[in-house]
C-alpha positions in Angstrom: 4.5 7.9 -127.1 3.2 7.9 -124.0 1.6 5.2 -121.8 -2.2 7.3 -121.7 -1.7 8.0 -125.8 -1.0 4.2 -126.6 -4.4 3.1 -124.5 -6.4 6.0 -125.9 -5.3 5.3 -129.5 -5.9 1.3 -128.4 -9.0 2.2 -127.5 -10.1 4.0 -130.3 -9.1 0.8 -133.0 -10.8 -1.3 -130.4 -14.1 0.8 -130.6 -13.9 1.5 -134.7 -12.6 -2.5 -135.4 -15.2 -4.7 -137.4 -15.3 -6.9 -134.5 -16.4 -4.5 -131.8 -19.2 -3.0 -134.2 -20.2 -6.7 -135.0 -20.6 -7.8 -131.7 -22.6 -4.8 -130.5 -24.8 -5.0 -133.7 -25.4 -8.8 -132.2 -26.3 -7.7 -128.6 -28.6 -5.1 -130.2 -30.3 -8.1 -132.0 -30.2 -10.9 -129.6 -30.3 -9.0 -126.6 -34.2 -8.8 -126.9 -34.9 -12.1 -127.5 -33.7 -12.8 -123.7 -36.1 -10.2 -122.5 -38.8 -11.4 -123.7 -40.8 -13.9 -121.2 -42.7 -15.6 -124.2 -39.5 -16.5 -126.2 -38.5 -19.8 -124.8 -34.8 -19.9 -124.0 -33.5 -22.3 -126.5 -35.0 -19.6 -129.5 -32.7 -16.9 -128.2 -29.6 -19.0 -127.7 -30.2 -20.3 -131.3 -30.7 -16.6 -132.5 -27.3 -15.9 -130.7 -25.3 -18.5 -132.4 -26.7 -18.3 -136.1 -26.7 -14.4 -136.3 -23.2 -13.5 -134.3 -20.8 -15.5 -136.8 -23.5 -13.8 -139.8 -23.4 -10.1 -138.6 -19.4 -10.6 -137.7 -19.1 -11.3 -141.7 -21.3 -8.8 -142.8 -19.5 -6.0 -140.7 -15.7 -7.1 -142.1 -17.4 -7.4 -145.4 -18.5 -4.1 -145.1 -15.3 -2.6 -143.2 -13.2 -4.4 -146.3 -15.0 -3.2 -148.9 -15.4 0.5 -148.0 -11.2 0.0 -146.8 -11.1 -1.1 -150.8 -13.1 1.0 -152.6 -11.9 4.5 -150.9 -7.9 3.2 -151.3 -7.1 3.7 -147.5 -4.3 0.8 -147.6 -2.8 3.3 -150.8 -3.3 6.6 -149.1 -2.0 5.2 -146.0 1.3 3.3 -147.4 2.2 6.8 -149.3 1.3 9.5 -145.6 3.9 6.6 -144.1 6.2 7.0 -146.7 5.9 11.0 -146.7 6.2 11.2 -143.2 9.4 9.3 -143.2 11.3 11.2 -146.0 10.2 14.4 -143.8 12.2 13.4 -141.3 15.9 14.6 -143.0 18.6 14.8 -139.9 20.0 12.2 -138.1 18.8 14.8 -134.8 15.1 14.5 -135.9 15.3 11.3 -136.7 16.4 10.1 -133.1 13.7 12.7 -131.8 10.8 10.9 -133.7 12.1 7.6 -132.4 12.0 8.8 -129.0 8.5 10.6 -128.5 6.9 7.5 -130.9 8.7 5.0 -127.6 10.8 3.6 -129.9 13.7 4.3 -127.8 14.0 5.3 -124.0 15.2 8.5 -122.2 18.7 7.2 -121.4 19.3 5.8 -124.9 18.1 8.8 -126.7 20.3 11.5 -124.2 23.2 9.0 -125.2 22.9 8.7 -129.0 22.2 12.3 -128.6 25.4 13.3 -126.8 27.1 10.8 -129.8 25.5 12.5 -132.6 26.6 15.9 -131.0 30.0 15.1 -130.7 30.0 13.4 -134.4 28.6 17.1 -135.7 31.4 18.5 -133.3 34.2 16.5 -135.2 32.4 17.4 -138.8 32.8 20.8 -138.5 36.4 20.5 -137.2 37.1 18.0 -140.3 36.1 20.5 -142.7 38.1 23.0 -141.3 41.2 20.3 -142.0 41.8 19.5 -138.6 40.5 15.2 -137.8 38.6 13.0 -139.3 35.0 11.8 -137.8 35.4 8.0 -137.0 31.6 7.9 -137.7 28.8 9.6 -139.5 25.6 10.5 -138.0 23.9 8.1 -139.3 26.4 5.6 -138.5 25.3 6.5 -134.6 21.4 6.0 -135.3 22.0 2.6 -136.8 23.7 1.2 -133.3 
């Protein structure tokens, strides 16, 4: 994953999270009390502190319960499992981990070039020939 994709998605939990939508239901709230010339000062600083901790509750509250009712935790535990078990070679398995950053450039062309050489020796162990010193997935695990 790229540098540009990890900010955008970052920046797309930061803008959806509880707290982000909390605080900007605050400002919308408070923010007018400041504006105001005929609200002394101390009202709107004592609107700010009672109704930011309140309206931070009430949006994870809200977030929570929605997150409960609809099952999202569920339906999200079984796409990770499914997306997982799609993933069958040892090849695609070392591609996934490079494009989601798991791994860099020089490690993946390296497990590559072992896992290539390991398929190499396969095929010549079926034919009778050697035997592979290690599996495929004996190469993804180091």
């Amino acid at each position: 994953m790229s540098l540009e994709s990890r900010i955008e998605a970052g920046g797309r939990r930061a803008l959806s999270s509880p707290l982000w939508v909390g605080l900007a239901i605050t400002a919308f709230l408070v923010i007018p009390t400041f504006l105001v010339p005929s609200i002394p000062l101390w009202i709107a600083l004592v609107s700010l502190v009672t109704l930011t901790p309140l309206v931070l509750l009430g949006t994870y509250a809200v977030y929570h319960g929605y997150w409960w009712a609809s099952g999202a935790t569920e339906k999200n535990d079984a796409e990770a499992k499914a997306s997982e078990s799609e993933i069958d070679s040892p090849i695609a398995q070392l591609r996934h981990r490079y494009a989601t950053g798991e791994i860099d450039g020089e490690t993946f062309e390296r497990k590559l070039d072992r896992l290539l050489e390991t398929e190499s020796l396969e095929t010549s162990a079926m034919d009778g020939r050697t035997r592979p010193a290690h599996t495929e997935f004996d190469v993804l695990r180091e």
